[in-house]
C-alpha positions as CSV (number, residue, x, y, z in Angstrom):
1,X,55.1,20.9,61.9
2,X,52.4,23.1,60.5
3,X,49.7,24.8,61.9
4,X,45.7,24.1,60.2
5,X,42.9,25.6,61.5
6,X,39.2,25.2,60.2
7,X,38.1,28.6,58.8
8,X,35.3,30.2,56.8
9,X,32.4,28.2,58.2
10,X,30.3,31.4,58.6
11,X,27.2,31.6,56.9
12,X,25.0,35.1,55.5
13,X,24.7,36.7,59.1
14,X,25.4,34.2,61.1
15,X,29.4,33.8,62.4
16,X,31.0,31.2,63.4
17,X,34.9,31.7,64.5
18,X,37.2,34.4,64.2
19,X,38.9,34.2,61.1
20,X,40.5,37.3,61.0
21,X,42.4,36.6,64.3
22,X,43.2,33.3,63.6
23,X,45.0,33.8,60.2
24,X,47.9,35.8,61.0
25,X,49.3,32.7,63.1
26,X,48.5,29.6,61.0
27,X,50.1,27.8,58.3
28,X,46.9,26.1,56.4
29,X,43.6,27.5,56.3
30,X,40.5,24.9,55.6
31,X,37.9,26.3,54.4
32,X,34.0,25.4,54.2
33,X,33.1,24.9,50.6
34,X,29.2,25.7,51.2
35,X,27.8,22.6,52.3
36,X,27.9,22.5,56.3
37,X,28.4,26.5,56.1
38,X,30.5,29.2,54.1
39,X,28.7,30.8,51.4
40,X,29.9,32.2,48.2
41,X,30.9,35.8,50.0
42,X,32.1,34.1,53.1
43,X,34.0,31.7,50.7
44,X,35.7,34.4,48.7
45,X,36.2,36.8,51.9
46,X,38.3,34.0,53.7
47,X,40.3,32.9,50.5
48,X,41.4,37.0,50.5
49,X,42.6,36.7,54.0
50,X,44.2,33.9,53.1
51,X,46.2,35.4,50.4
52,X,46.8,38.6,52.8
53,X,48.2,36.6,55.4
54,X,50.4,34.0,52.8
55,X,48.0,31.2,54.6
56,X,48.3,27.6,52.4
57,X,44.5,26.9,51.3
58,X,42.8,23.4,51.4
59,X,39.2,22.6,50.7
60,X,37.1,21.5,53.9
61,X,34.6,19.8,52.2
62,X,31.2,18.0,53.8
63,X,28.3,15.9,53.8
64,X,25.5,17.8,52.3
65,X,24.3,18.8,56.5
66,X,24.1,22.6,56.4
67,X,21.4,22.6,59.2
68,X,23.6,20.0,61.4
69,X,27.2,21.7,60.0
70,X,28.1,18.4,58.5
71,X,28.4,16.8,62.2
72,X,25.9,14.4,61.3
73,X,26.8,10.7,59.3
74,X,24.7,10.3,56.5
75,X,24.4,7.0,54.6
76,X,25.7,8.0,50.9
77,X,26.8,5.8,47.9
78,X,30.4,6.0,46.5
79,X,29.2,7.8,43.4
80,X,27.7,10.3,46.2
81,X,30.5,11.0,47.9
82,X,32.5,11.3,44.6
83,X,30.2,13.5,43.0
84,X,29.7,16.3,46.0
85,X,33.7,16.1,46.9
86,X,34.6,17.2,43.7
87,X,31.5,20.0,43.1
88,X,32.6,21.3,46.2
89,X,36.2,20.9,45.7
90,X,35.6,22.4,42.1
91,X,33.8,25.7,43.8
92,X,36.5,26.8,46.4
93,X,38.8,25.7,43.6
94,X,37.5,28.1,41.1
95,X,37.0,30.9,43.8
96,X,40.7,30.3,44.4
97,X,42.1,30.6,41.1
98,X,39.9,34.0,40.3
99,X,42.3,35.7,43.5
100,X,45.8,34.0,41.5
101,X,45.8,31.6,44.9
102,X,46.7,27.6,44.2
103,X,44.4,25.1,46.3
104,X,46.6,22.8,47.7
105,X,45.3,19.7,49.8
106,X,41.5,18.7,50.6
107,X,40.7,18.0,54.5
108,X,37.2,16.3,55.1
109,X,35.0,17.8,57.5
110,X,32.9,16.6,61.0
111,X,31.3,13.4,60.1
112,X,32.3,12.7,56.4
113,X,36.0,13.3,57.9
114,X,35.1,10.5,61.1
115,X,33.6,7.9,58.4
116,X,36.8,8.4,56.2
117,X,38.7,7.2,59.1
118,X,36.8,4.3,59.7
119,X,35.1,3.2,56.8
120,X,37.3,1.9,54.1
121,X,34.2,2.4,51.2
122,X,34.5,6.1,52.2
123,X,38.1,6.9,52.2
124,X,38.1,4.7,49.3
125,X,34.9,7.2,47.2
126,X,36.9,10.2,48.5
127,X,40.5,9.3,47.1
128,X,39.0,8.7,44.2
129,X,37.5,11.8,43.8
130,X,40.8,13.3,44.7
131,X,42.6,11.7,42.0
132,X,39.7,12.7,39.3
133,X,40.2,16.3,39.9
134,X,42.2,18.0,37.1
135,X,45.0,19.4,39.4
136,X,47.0,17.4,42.0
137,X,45.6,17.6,45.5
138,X,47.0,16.1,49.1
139,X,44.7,14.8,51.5
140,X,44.5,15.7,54.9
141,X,43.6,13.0,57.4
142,X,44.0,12.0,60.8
143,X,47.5,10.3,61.6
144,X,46.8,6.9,63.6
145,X,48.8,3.4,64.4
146,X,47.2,2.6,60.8
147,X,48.9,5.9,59.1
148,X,51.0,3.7,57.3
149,X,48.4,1.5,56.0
150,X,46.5,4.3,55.0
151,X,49.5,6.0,53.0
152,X,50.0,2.7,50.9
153,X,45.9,2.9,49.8
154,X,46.2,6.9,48.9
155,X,49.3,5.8,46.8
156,X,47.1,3.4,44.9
157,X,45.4,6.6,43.9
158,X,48.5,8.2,43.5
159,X,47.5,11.0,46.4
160,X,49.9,12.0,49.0
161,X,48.6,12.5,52.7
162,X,49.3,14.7,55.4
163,X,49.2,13.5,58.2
164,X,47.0,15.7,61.0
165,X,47.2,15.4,64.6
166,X,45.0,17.4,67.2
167,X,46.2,19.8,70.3
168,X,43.4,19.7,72.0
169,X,42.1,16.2,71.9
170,X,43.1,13.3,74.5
171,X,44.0,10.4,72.3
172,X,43.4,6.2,72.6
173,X,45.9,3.8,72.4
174,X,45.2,3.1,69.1
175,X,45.8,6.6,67.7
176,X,41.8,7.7,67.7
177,X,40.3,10.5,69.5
178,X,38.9,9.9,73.0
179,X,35.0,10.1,72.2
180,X,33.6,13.7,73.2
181,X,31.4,12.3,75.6
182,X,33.9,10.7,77.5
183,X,35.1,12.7,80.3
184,X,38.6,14.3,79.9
185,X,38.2,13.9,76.4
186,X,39.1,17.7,75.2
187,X,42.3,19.5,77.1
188,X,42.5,22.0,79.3
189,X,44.9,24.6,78.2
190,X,47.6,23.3,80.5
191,X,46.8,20.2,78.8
192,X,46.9,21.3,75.6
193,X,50.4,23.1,75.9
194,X,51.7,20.0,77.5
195,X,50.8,17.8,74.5
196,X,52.2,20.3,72.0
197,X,55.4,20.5,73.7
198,X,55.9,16.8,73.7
199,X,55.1,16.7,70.2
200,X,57.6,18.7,69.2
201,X,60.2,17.7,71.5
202,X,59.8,14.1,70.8
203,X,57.0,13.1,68.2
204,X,54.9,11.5,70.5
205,X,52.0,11.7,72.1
206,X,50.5,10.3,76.2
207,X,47.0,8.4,75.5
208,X,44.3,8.0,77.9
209,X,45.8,5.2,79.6
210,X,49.8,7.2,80.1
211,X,51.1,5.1,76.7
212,X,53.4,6.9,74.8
213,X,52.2,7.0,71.3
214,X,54.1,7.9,68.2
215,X,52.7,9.3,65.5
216,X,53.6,11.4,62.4
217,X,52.5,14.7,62.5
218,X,52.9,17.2,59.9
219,X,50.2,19.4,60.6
220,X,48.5,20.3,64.3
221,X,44.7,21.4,64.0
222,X,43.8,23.9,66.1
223,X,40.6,26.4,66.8
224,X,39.9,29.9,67.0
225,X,36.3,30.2,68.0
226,X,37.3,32.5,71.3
227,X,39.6,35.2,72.1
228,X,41.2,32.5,74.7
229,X,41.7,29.9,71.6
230,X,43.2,32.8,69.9
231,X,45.9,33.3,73.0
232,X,46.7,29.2,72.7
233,X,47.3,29.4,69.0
234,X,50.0,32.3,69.3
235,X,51.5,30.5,72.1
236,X,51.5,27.2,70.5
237,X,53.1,29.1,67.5
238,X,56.0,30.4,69.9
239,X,56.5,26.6,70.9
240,X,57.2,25.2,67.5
241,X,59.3,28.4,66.5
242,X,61.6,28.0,69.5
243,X,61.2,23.8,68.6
């Protein structure tokens, strides 16, 4: 299992996350292609720590929402979604191949990543602008109960997925993230470790009401926006080496 971590999303002087501390212990870096955050010297800063750390790179790419950091749904047509996955695709793309680096998956962000999951006109616009772009990309998307329905549809489009699961989120019995409203919803740390552990020790995941889930998982999210995040990740890392 492979770690991903959301990365680049600062923008001019304002910072968001710590990068730097986060590479060295992660396994896939997804990073903001400038339309919830990460401009062009941001972009190109994170793809060089990406290289300097031997970090896989995937596009993170978003709803047009710079002022709401892509968190917000917006009501776009298929030809929308196409047409701004693959200009921002295209840009961290080109950035990439400028450094001699190979972009290898694409991983949705915030709220164009939530309606992918649940809207099939969405996932539908954005595997198809996957399998328009020139170079053979993976997609990157939440594993559920429906994983396996969802694998048949990307290989309509000829797209492999990897399936992502989450350390720090409780899950439902269905595979979906407890709502962040809900109480409980994000782990504690002790939380957090204990989920990771089972994970790699048996594949499976505890939901919200103690059922014992099993899901694929070959990648765990996880975030560095805090020196204590940062102490999780090289922890968790320790876990799956020893797993």
């Amino acid at each position: 299992m492979k770690l991903n971590c959301d990365l680049g999303e600062s923008f001019g002087n304002w910072q968001m996350g710590q990068d730097i501390q986060v590479m060295p212990f992660i396994d896939q870096a997804n990073i903001a292609c400038g339309f919830h955050a990460g401009d062009p010297m941001v972009m190109l800063d994170t793809l060089k720590l990406a290289k300097a750390n031997n970090v896989s790179i995937g596009a993170h790419p978003s709803y047009p929402d710079l002022v709401g950091f892509g968190r917000r749904s917006m009501n776009c047509s298929a030809d929308e979604i196409k047409a701004f996955m693959l200009y921002q695709i295209a840009a961290i793309d080109g950035m990439a191949s400028s450094l001699g680096l190979n972009l290898e998956y694409v991983k949705p962000h915030g709220a164009l990543y939530n309606d992918m999951m649940k809207d099939l006109k969405v996932r539908q616009a954005i595997l198809l602008a996957i399998q328009q772009y020139p170079k053979k990309l993976k997609l990157m998307m939440q594993s559920t109960v429906n994983f396996e329905t969802h694998k048949q549809q990307a290989t309509e489009f000829d797209i492999e997925l990897l399936a992502e699961v989450f350390a720090d989120r409780c899950y439902c019995d269905d595979g979906s993230l407890m709502p962040r409203s809900e109480l409980n919803a994000v782990h504690n740390q002790t939380k957090i470790l204990e989920q990771v552990k089972q994970l790699i020790e048996t594949g499976t995941l505890t939901t919200n009401n103690n059922k014992t889930l099993t899901l694929q998982a070959d990648s765990l999210c996880v975030h560095g926006d805090n020196p204590e995040s940062i102490a999780m990740i090289q922890t968790i890392r320790d876990l799956i080496k020893r797993g």
